[in-house]
C-alpha positions in Angstrom: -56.9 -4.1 -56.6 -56.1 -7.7 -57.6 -52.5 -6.7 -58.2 -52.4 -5.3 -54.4 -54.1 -8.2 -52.7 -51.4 -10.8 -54.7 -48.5 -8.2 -53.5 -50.4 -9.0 -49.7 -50.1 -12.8 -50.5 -47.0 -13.2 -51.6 -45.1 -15.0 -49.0 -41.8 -13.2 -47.7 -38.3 -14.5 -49.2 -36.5 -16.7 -46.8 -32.9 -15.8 -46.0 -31.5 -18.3 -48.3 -33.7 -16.7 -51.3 -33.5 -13.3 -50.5 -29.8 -13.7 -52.1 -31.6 -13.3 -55.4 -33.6 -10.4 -54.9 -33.2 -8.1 -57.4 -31.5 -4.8 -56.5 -34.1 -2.7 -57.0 -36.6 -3.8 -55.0 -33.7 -3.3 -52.2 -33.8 -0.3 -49.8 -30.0 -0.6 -48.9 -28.2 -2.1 -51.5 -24.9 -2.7 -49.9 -26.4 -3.7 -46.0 -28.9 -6.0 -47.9 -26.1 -7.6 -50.0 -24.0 -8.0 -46.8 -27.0 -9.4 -44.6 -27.8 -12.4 -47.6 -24.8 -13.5 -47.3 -24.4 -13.8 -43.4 -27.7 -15.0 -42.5 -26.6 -14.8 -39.1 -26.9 -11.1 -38.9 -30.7 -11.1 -39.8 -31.6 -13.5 -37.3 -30.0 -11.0 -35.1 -31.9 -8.1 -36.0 -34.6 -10.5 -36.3 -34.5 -11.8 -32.8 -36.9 -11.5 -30.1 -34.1 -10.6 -27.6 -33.1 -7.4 -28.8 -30.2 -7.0 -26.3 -28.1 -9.3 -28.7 -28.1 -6.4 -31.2 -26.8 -4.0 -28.1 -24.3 -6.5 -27.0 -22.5 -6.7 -30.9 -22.7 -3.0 -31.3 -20.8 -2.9 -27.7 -18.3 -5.6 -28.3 -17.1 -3.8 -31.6 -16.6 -0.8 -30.4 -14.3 -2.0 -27.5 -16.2 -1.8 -24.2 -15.4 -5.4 -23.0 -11.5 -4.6 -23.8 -10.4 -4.4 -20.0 -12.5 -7.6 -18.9 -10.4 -10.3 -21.6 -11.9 -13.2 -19.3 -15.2 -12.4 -20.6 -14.1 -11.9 -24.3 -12.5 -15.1 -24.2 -15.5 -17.0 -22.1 -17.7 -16.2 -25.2 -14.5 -17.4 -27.2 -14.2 -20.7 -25.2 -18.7 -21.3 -25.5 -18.2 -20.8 -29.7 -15.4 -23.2 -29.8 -17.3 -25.7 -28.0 -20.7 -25.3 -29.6 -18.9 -25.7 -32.7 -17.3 -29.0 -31.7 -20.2 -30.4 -30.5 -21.3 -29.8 -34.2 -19.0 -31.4 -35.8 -19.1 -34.7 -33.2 -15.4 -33.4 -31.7 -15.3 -33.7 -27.5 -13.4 -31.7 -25.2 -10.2 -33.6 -25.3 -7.3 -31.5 -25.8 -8.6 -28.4 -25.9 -6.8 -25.5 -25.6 -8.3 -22.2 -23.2 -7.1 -18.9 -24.0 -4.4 -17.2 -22.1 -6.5 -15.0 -19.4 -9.9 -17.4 -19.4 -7.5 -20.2 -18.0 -5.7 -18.2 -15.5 -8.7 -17.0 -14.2 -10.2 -20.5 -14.1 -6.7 -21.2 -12.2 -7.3 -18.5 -9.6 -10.8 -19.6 -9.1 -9.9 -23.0 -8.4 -6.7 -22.2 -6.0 -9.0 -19.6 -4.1 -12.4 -21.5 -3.9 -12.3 -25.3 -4.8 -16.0 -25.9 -4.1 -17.0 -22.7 -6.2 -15.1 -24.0 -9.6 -16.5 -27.0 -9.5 -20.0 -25.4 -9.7 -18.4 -23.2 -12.3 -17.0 -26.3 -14.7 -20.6 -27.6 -14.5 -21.9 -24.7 -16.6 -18.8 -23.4 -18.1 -16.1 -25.3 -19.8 -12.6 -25.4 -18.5 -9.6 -27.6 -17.3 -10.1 -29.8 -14.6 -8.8 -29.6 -10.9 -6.2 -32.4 -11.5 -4.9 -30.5 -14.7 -4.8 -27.2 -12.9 -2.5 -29.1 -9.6 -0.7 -30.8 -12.0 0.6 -27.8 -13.4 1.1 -26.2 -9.9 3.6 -28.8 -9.1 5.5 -28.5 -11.3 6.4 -25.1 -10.3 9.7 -24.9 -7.2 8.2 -24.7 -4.0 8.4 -21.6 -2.1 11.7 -22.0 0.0 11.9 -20.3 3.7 14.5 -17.8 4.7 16.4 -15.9 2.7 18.8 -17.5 -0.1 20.3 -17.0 -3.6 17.0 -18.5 -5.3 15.4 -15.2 -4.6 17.1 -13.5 -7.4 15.5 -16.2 -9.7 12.0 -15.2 -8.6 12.5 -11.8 -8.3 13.4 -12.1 -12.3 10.0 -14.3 -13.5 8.2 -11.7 -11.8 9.7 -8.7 -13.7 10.2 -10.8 -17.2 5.8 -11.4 -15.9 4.8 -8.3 -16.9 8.0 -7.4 -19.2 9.4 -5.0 -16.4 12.9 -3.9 -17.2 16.1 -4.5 -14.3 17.0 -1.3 -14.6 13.5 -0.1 -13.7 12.8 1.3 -9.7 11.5 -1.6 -7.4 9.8 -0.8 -3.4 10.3 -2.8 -1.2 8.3 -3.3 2.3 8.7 -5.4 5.4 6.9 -6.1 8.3 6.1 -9.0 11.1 3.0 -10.6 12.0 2.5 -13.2 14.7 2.6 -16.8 14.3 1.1 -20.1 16.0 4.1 -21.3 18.1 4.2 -25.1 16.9 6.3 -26.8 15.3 5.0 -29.3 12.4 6.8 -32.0 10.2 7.1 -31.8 6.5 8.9 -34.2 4.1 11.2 -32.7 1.2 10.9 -34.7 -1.5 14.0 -32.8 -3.3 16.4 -33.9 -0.1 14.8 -37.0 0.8 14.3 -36.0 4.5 12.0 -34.9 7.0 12.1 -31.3 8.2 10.9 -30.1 11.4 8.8 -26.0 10.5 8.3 -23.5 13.2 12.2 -22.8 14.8 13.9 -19.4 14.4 15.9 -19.6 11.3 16.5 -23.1 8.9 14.2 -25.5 9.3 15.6 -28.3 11.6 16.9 -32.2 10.0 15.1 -34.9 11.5 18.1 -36.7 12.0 17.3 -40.1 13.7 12.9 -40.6 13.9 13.1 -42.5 17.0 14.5 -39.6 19.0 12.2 -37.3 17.2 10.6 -36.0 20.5 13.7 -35.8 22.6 14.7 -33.2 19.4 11.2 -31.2 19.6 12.0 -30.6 23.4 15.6 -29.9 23.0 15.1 -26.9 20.5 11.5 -25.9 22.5 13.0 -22.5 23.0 13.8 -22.5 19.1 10.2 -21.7 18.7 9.3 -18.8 16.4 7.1 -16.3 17.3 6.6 -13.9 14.5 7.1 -14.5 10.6 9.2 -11.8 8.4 7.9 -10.8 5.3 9.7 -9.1 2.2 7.2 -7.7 0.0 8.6 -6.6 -3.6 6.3 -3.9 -5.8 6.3 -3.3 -9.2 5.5 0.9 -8.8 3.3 1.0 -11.3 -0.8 0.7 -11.0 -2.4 -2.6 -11.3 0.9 -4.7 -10.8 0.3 -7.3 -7.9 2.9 -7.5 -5.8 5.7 -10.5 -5.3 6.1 -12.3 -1.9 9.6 -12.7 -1.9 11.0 -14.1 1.1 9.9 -14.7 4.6 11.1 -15.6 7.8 10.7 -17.0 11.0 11.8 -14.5 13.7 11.7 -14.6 17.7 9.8 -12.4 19.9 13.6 -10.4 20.7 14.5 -10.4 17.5 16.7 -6.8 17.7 18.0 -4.3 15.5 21.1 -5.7 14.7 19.2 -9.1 13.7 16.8 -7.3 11.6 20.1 -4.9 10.1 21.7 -8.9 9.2 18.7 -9.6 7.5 18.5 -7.0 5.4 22.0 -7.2 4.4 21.4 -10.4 3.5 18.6 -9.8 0.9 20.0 -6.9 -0.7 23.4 -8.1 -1.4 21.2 -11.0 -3.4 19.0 -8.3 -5.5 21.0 -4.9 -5.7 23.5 -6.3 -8.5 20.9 -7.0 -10.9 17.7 -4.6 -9.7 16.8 -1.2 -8.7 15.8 -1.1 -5.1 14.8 2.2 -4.5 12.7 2.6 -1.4 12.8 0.0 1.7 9.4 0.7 3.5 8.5 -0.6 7.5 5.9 0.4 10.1 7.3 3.0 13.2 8.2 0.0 15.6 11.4 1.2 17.5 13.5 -2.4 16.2 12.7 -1.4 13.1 14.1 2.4 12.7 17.1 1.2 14.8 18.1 -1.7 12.2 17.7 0.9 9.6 19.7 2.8 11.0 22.0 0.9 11.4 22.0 -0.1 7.7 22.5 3.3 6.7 25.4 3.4 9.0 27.2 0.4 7.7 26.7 1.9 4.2 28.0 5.1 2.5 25.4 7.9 2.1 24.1 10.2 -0.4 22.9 13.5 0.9 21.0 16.5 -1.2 21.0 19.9 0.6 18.2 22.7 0.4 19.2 25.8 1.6 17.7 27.4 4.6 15.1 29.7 3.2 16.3 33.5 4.2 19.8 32.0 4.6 21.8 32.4 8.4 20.8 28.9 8.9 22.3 25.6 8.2 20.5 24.2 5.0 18.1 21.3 5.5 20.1 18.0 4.3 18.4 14.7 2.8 20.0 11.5 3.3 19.8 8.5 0.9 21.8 4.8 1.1 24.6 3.9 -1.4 24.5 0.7 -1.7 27.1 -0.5 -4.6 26.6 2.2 -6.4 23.0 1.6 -6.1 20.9 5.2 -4.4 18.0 4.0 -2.0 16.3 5.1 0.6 14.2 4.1 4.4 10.9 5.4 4.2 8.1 4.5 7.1 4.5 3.7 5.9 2.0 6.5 5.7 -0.5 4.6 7.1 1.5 3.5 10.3 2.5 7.5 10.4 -1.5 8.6 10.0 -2.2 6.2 12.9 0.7 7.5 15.3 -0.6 10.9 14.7 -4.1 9.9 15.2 -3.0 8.2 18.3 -1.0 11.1 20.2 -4.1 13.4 19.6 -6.0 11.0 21.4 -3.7 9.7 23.7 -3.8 11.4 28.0 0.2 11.4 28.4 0.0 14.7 26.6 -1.8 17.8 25.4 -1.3 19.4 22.3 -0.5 23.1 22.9 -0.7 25.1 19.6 -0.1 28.7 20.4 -3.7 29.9 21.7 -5.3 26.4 21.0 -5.2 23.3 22.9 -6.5 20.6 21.0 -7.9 17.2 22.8 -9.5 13.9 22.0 -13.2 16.2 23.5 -13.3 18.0 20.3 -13.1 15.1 18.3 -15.5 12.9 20.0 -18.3 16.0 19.4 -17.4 15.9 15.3 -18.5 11.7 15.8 -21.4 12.5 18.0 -22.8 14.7 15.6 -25.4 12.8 13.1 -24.2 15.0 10.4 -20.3 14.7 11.2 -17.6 12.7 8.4 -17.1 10.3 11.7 -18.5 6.9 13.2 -19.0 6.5 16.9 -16.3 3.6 16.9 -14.0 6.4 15.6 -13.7 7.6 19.6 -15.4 4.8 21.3 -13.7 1.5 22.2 -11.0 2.5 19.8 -8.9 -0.1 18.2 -5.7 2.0 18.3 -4.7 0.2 14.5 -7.2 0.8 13.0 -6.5 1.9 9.5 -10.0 3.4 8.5 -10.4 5.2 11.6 -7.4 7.5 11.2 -7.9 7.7 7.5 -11.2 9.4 8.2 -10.2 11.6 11.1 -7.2 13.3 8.3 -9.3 13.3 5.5 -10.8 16.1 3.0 -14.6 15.8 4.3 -13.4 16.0 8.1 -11.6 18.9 7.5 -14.6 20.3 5.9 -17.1 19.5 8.7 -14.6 20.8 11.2 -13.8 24.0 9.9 -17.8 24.6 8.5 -19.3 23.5 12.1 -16.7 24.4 14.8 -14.8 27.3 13.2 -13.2 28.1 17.0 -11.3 24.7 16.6 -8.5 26.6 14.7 -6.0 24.4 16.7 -7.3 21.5 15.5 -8.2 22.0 12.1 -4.2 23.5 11.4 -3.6 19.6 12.8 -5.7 17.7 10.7 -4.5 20.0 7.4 -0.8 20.7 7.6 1.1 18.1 9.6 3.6 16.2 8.2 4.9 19.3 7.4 8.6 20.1 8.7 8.8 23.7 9.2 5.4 23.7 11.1 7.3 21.2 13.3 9.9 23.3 13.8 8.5 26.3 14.3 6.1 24.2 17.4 9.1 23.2 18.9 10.6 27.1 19.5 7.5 28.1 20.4 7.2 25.8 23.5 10.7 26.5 24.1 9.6 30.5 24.6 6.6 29.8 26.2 8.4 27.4 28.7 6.1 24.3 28.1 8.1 21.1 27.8 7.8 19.2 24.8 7.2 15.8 26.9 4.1 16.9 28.0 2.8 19.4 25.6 4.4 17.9 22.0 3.8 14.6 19.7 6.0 11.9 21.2 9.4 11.3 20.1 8.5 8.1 18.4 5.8 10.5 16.2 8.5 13.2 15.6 10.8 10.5 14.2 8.6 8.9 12.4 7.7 11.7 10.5 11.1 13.1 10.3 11.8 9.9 8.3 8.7 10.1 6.1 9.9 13.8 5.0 13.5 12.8 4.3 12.2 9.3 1.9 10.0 11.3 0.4 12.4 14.3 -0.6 14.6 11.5 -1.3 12.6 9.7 -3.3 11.8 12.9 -6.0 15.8 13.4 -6.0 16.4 9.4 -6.9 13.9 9.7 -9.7 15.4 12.6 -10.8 19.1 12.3 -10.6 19.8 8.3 -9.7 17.7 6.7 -12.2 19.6 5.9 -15.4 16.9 5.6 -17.8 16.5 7.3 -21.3 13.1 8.5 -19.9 12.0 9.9 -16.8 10.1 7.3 -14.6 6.8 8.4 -12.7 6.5 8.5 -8.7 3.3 7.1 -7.3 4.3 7.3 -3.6 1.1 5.7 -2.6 2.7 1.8 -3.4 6.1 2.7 -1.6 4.8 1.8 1.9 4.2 -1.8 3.9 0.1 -1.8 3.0 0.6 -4.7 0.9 2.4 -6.7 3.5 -0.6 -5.9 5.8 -2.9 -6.9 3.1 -1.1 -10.4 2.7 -1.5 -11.0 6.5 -5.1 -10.2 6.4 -5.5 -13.2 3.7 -3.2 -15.3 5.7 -5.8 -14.7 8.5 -8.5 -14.8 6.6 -7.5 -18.6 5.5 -6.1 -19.6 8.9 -6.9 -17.7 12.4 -3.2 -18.6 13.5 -1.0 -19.8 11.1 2.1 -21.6 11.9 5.6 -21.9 10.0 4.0 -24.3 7.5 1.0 -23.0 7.1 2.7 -20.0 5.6 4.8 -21.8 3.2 2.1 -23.3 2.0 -0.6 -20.3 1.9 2.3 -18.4 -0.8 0.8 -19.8 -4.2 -3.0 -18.7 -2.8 -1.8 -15.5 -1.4 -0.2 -14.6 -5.1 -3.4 -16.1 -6.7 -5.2 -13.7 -4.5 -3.2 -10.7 -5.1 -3.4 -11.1 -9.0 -7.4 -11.2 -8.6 -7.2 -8.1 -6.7 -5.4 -6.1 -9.0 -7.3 -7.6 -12.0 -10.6 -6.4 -10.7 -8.9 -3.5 -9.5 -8.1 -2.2 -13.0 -11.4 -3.5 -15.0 -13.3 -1.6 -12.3 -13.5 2.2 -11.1 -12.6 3.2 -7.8 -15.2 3.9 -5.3 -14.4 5.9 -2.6 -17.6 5.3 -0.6 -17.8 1.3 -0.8 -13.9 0.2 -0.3 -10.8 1.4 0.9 -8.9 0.0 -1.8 -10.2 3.4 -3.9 -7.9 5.4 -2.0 -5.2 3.5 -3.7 -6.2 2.8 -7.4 -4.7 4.2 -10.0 -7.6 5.3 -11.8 -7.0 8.5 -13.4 -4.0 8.9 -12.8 -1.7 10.8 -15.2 1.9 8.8 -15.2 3.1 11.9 -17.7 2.5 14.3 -15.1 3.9 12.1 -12.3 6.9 11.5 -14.5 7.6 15.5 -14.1 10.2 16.3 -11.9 11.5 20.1 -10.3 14.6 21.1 -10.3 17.1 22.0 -7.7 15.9 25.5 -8.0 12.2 25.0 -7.6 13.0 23.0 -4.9 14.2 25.7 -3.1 11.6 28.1 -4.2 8.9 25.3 -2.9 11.1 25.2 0.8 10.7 29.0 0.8 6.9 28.8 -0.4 6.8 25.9 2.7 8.5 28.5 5.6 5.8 30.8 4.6 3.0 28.9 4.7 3.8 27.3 8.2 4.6 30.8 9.6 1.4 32.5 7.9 -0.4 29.5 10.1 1.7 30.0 13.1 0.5 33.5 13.1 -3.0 32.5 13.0 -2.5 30.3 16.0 -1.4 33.4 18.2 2.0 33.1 17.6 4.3 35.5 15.5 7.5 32.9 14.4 9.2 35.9 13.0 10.2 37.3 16.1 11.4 34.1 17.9 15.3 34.2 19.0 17.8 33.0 16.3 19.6 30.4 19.0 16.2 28.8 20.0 15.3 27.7 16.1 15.6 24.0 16.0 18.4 22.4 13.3 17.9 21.3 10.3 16.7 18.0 9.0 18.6 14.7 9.0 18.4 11.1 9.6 21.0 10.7 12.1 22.3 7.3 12.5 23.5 7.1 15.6 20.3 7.6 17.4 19.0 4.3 19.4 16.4 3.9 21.9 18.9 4.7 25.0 18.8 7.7 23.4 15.6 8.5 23.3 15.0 7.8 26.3 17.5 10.1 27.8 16.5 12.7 25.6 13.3 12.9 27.5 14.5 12.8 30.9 16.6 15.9 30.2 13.3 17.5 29.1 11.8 16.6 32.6 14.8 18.4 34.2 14.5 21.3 31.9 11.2 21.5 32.7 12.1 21.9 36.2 15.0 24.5 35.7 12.4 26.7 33.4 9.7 26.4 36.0 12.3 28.6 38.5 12.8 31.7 36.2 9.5 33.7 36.0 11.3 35.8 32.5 10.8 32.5 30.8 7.1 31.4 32.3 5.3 34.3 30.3 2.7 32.9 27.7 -0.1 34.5 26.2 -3.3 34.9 29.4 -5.3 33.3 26.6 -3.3 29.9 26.0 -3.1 29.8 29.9 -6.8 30.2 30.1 -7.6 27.7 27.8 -5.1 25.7 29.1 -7.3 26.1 32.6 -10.3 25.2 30.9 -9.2 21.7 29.2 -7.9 20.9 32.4 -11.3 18.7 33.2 -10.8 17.1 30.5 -7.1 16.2 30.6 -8.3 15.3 34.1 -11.1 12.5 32.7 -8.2 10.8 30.3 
């Protein structure tokens, strides 16, 4: 008993003794051995915050890897606990790589927030942080040959090779009309921001206001911007030029442009996609590009043969293979818009299909949509037609209103070119005229050029690109969403930005970018919270992407593709086999010498064929159904 109670009394070994403890009285030999001689770890196990222990085990095994900033915070908090130790300040200290660019984001985006943040965590100051900004060249308006220089950091950024595909997307967005004064340090003269082209020379100050109302009508309305992507997830973009532009900028102005810039970045990178939104201007000055430029076409044959085959153009551009695509987005909202639109109804074989039936999916509680959806509608609204075409609408309508066959066929195949095709002869049997009873010409073109750039696309990857390994296709970043997004933080700064504003909202804009597309990849995607999940990378598998057909499953997927649109057709009421040979529509192809004028005149001589077909009673024979469901939407075509 005496022996127990002194083995009670005996007072436990501190850490600095327990070095000594014999190895037999030790459970573990080798943990024990390791734990006496880093102290440390005992207190750990020790602690009363038994997180710590949870936090090591996590750090070790990796799970901080994509967030470095945090790494290195705890990195940056060690190395000054231990100079504070040893008596050392703060002077000359160097951050790690990522903690410091972050800390430089921080203070371009939100000032009043980093200085909060140096106050708890450690980190340059603001006149360290400017200091290094200016020494970087200011971001020059217009295009010029300094653009090739940027264009290279960028790539040489994130080790991207020359030779490696680039998209590239333009758009316009509105500007303050003012002009404001800036002084160049480089030139040693005053500048005068906000005309149509090169900033204007303040030549003599004293007739500085006889100058400003001289070029009045110089004013620019809209700002140009030529967005450059790295195709790969996570890569922020690069802003690489803008430009001020007037409010009748045309196509041939627009074609000049981008001349201009490509001649500067096709001889030492690989543009391989020029993206825009469906504005008229726009598809005219790329047409006009692709006129002034050889071309590079790929044929698919007509499945079943007797037809001309379906040919894919593409822009050689010294020796360079590119080609126009329009946004998806701007294309998802054009579509959206003609179903909802009263100029037209939709006639698809036995079903009509009308902005009523989708205005009952957003009055139901239970439906995929919002009331804004088809109440005061903002007609650009991103959001609004993503949810109309999506996977859980498409669900909803075909679960819930299983009559809406029309409208379901809508939702789920179009975009497709042989359904278009096959929509146009029918309404040329039935007699209905495609002006009134069709998308609009400014949708069919639109998507007409989304097929071809995205056919073209595959074929540049897989025949153009001169690369020892294949290089994967992600054709959710070849579009102009990024030049949206820049406006929207533009706006988001300033309401109405002028000339100068811009210039000087670049360096935050890329700061802002970079954070996006850092918390982008060290966080999931969540397709319920933010849009930006539609476009993360997450999960996707570059291997598989990087898998390309060949000619002959092509035409095996073209057949599969006539099938499929036929097999719907028939469902619709209408039997595509049996239509007359000389009423099929020809193939696909970009032609260049289409223009407005011609657009236009292609839809008054619809009007007059409407009224030539409306005299032969052989031709005015549809199905009695379609007419009397045509009867029965006519209240509502009426109420539009």
């Amino acid at each position: 008993m005496s022996k127990f109670k002194n083995v009670l009394n005996r007072k436990e070994h501190t850490l600095k003794n327990k070095l000594f403890t014999p190895d037999k009285y030790l459970v573990n030999l080798e943990i024990s051995k390791v734990m006496a001689k880093n102290p440390a770890l005992q207190g750990i196990l020790e602690s009363d915050k038994p997180f710590l222990a949870t936090f090591i085990g996590q750090l070790l095994a990796g799970k901080f890897d994509k967030t470095p900033v945090f790494t290195e915070l705890l990195q940056v908090m060690a190395d000054v606990t231990n100079r504070e130790d040893h008596g050392v300040g703060l002077q000359n200290m160097q951050y790690p790589t990522s903690y410091d660019q972050w800390a430089q984001t921080m203070q371009i985006i939100a000032p009043r927030a980093y200085c909060q943040f140096k106050h708890v965590f450690p980190s340059c100051s603001k006149r360290s942080h400017r200091g290094r900004r200016s020494t970087a060249p200011k971001f020059q308006q217009g295009i010029h040959i300094c653009i090739d220089k940027r264009l290279s950091k960028y790539c040489s950024n994130y080790n991207y090779p020359p030779d490696a595909p680039l998209a590239q997307g333009v758009d316009d967005t509105k500007l303050h009309r003012a002009f404001r004064l800036s002084y160049v340090a480089e030139k040693g003269k005053w500048f005068i921001y906000g005309s149509i082209g090169q900033p204007l020379e303040v030549a003599n100050p004293e007739a500085l206001q006889d100058q400003l109302d001289a070029a009045e009508s110089l004013k620019a309305d809209k700002v140009r911007l030529w967005i450059i992507q790295i195709p790969l997830p996570y890569v922020p973009p690069l802003v690489l030029a803008v430009e001020p532009v007037g409010a009748k900028t045309n196509a041939v102005q627009l074609a000049s442009f981008e001349t201009k810039l490509l001649s500067y970045i096709i001889p030492k990178f690989t543009i391989i996609s020029i993206a825009s939104d469906g504005a008229a201007p726009e598809r005219d000055a790329h047409r006009l590009l692709a006129t002034n430029n050889p071309s590079v076409q790929y044929r698919i044959p007509y499945p079943g043969g007797g037809k001309p085959p379906l040919i894919f153009s593409m822009i050689n551009l010294d020796s360079a293979v590119l080609t126009i695509i329009q946004d998806p987005s701007h294309c998802l909202k054009t579509l959206h818009n003609n179903l909802f639109s009263g100029a037209w109804l939709l006639i698809l074989g036995q079903h009509p299909i009308y902005y009523e039936q989708v205005q009952n999916i957003a009055f139901d509680e239970v439906g995929p949509l919002y009331r804004c959806d088809v109440e005061k509608l903002d007609c650009q609204d991103d959001r609004a037609a993503s949810r109309l075409f999506s996977a859980a609408a498409l669900k909803y309508l075909v679960e819930s209103y299983p009559d809406n066959l029309g409208l379901a066929i809508y939702l789920f195949v179009f975009g497709d070119m042989f359904f278009k095709d096959i929509w146009k002869t029918f309404l040329q049997e039935a007699g209905y005229p495609k002006a009134r009873y069709y998308i609009s010409q400014e949708a069919d073109d639109i998507s007409d050029i989304l097929i071809n750039g995205y056919i073209s696309l595959v074929i540049i990857h897989q025949d153009h690109l001169e690369r020892p390994h294949a290089f994967p296709l992600l054709p959710w970043l070849h579009g102009t969403s990024l030049n949206e997004h820049v406006f929207g933080v533009w706006c988001s700064i300033l309401k109405d930005p002028t000339m100068l504003d811009v210039l000087h909202l670049i360096p935050k804009t890329n700061a802002m970018l970079q954070s996006a597309c850092q918390v982008r990849y060290s966080s999931k995607a969540d397709f319920k919270k933010t849009a930006s999940g539609y476009f993360s990378g997450e999960g996707a598998n570059l291997h598989v992407l990087a898998e390309y057909p060949s000619d002959s499953e092509i035409a095996n997927a073209a057949n599969t593709a006539l099938e499929e649109a036929m097999t719907l057709w028939d469902l619709l009421g209408y039997d595509p086999s049996i239509s007359s040979p000389s009423l099929l529509p020809p193939q696909l192809t970009i032609d260049s010498s289409v223009t407005e004028d011609t657009l236009d005149q292609e839809t008054h001589d619809n009007n007059n064929d409407t009224e030539s077909i409306s005299d032969t009673d052989e031709l005015l024979s549809p199905n009695a159904d379609l007419q009397a469901a045509l009867d029965e939407s006519q209240h509502v075509e009426g109420s539009w």
